[in-house]
TIBA-316279 format. One record per atom (N, C-alpha, C): x, y, z. Coordinates in steps of 0.05 Angstrom, whole numbers, plus 5000, padded with zeros to 4 digits. Layout:
N
XYZ ...
% end
This chain:
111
500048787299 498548677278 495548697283 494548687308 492148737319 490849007300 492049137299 490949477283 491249357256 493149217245 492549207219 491149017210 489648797228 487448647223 484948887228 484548967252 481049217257 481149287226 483449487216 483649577192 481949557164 482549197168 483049157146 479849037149 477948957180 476048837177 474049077178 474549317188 473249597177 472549617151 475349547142 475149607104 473149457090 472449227106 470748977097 467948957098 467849117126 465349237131 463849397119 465349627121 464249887093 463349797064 466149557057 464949547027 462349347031 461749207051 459049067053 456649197051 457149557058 454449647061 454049797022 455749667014 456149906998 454049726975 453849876946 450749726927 451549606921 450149396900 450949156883 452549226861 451849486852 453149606817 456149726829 457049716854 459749826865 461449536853 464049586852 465949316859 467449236889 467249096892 467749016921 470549086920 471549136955 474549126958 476048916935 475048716943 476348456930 477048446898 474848606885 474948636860 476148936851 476649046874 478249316868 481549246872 481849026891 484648966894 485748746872 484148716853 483648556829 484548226840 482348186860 481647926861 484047796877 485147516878 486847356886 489647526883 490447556855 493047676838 493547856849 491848056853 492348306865 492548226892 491348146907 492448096940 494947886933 495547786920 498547676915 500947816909 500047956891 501948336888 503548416906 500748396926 501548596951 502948466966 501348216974 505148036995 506648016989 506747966962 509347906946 511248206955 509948436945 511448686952 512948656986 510048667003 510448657032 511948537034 512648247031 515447997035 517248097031 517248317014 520348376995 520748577016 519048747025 520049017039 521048917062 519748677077 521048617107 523748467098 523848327076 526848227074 529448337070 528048637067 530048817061 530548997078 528749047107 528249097127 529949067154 532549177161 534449077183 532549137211 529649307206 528849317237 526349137239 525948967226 524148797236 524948477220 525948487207 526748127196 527147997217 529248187238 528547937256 526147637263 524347737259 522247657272 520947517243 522247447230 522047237212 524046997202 526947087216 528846917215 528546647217 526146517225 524946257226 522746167217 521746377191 519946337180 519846267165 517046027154 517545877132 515346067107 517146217097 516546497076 513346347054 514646137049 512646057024 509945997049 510345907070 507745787077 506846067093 507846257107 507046587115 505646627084 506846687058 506146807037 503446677035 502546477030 499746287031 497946347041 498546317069 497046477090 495846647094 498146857088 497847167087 495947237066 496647167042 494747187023 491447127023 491246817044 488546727039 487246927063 488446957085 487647127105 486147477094 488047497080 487247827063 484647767055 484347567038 483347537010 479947497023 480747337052 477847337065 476847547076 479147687081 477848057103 477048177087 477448157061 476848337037 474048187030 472747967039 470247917023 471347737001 473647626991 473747426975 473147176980 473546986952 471946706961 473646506983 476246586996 477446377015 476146457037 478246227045 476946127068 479746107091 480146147113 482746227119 482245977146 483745877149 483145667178 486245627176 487845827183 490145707190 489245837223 491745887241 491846007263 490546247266 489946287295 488746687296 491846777296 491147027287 492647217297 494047257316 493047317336 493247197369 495646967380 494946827367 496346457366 500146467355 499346577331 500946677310 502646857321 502247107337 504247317350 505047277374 503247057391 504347067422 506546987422 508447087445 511547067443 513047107422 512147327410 514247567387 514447677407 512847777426 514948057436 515348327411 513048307397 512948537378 512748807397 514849087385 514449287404 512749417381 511449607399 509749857379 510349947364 513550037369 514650177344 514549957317 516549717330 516749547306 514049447293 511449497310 508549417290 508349607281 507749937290 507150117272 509350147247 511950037253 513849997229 512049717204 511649507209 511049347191 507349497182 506449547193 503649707187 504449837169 506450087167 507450247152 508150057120 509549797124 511049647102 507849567082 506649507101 503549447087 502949617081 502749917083 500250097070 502450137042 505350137045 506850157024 507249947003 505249727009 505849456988 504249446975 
% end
């Protein structure tokens, strides 16, 4: 998940340098809705997913989906505000392997 946070705060970065008359990530991913789209998709792909659901079998989906959303919505330059857990906090003791992150990385660029 580490790579798909740099990613996503790269992406955040660039559109910072970019002019005023541009639309921001945030307003290219059409705002809140549109970063809702996309978990909504992403949720669906891991649930349908036999190589990584594991690793949600004890997850409480509606409060991940929240999260996940407000977390985006801030890397992108939108107006939240994200104070749930780091990252960090959140994955220690998954035991995520590389394959299975470059697999869910993959589920995100496809959502």
């Amino acid at each position: 998940m580490k790579s798909v946070g740099i990613f996503i705060v790269c992406v955040g970065l660039l559109c910072s340098c970019a002019s005023s008359t541009q639309l921001s990530l945030y307003q290219k991913l059409d705002g809140k809705a549109g970063i809702s789209r996309i978990v909504d998709s992403f949720i669906y792909q891991i649930g349908n997913d036999e190589q990584i659901i594991h690793y949600f079998e004890h997850s409480n989906i509606a409060y991940f989906r929240q999260g996940f959303i407000t977390h985006m919505c801030m890397l992108v330059e939108g107006p939240c505000t994200y104070d749930g857990d780091s990252m960090v906090a959140i994955h220690t003791g998954m035991h995520i392997t590389e394959k299975d992150f470059n697999h869910v990385v993959d589920l995100l660029i496809n959502a």
